[in-house]
C-alpha positions as CSV (number, residue, x, y, z in Angstrom):
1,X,0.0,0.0,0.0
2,X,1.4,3.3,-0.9
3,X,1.9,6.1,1.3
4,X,-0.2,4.7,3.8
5,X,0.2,7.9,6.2
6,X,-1.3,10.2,4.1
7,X,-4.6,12.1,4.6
8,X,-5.2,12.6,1.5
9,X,-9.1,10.1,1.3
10,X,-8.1,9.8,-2.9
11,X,-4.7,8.1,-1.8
12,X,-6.4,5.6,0.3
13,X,-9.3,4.7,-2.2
14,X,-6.9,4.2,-5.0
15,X,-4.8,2.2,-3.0
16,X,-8.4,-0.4,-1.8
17,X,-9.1,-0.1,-5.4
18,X,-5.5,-1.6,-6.5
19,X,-5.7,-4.5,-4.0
20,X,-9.8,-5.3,-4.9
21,X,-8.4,-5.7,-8.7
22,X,-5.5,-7.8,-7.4
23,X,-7.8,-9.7,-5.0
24,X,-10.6,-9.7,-8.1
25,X,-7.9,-11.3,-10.8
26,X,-6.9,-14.2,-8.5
27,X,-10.3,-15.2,-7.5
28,X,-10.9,-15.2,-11.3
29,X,-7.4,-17.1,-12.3
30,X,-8.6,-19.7,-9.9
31,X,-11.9,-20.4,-11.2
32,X,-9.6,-21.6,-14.2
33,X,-7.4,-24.3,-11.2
34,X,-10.3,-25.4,-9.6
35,X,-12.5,-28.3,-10.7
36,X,-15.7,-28.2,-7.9
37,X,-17.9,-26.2,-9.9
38,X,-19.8,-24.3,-6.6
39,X,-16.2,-23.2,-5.5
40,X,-15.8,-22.0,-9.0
41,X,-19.0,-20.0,-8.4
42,X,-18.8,-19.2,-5.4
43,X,-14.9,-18.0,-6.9
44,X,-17.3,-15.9,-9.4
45,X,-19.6,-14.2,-7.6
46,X,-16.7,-13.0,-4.6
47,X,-15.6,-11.3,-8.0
48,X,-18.3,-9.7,-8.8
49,X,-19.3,-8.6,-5.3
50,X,-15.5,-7.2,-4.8
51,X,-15.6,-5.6,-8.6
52,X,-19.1,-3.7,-7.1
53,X,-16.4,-2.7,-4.2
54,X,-14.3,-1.1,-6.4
55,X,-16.6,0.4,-8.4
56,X,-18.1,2.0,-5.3
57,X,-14.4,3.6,-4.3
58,X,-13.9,4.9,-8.1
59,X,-17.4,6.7,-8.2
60,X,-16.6,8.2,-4.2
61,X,-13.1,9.6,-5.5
62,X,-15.2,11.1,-8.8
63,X,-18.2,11.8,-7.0
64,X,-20.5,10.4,-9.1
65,X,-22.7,9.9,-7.0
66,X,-24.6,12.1,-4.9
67,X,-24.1,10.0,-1.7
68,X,-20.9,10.8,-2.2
69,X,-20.8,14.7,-2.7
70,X,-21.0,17.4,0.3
71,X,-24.3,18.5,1.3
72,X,-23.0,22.7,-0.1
73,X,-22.1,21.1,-3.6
């Protein structure tokens, strides 16, 4: 995790965002090493669920979303 002191709330979400993807490509590189097919969706879905994660930090460090803007914006 880089510069894990900061303050900065955009340094911290990018860095969640970088380990979700990493976490998100081995669950999926798995699915391909596995041969139980409900670990293989259970592999899937955990993929999905953590790509929603990171989706939800990208649109809070855009503020996309108006959950995620100040009240006086």
């Amino acid at each position: 995790m880089k510069n894990e002191q900061s303050g900065d709330p955009a340094t911290h979400t990018r860095n969640m965002r970088e380990r979700f993807e990493e976490l998100r490509t081995h669950l999926r590189t798995d699915i391909e090493r596995v041969d139980e097919p409900q670990l293989r969706a259970m592999f899937e879905t955990a993929a999905e669920v953590i790509g929603g994660l990171e989706k939800a930090f990208s649109d809070y460090e855009k503020k996309n979303e108006t959950a995620w803007r100040k009240s006086n914006d």
